[in-house]
C-alpha positions as CSV (number, residue, x, y, z in Angstrom):
1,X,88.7,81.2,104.1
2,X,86.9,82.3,107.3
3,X,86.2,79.9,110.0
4,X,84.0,80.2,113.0
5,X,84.8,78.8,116.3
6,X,82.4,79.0,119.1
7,X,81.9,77.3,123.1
8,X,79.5,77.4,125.3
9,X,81.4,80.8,126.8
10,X,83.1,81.8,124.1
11,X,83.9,82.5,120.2
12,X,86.5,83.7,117.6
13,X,86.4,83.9,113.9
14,X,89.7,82.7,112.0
15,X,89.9,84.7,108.4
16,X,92.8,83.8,105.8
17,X,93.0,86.3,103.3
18,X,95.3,86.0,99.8
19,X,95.9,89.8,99.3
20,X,96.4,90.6,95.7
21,X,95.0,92.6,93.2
22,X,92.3,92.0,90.4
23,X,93.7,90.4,87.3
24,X,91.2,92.2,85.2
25,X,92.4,95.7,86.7
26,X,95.6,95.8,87.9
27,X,94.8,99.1,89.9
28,X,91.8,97.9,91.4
29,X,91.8,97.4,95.1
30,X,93.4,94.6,97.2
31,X,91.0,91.3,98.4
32,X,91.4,93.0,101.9
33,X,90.3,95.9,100.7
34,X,87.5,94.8,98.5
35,X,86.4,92.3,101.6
36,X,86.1,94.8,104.3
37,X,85.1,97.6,102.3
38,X,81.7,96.5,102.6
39,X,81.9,94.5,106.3
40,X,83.2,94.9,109.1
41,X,85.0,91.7,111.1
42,X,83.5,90.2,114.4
43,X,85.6,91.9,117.0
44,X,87.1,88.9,118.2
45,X,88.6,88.2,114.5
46,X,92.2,86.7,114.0
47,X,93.3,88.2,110.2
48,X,95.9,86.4,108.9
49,X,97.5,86.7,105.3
50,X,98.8,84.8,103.1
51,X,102.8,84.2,104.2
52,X,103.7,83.1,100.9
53,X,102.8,86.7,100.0
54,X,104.8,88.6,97.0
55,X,102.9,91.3,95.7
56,X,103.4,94.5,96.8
């Protein structure tokens, strides 16, 4: 989920990433790394993972 906050005199994007692997290919790359292998985040980003995180 990504959302976008802006002001007048300022703005911050909020991302909230579920990290985990494809189910097709278990040794495929992470969401994280399949998302910003192709972008890079606004530089005023706030990355934040999933806390109920369990995979490795």
């Amino acid at each position: 989920m990504v959302l976008d906050l802006a002001s007048p005199n300022y703005s911050i994007q909020l991302v909230n990433i579920y990290n985990q692997r494809p189910q097709k290919d278990p040794q495929g790359p992470y969401t994280i790394e399949r998302v910003f292998g192709y972008s890079t985040p606004n530089p005023n980003s706030l990355i934040a993972r999933d806390f109920n995180y369990h995979h490795p």
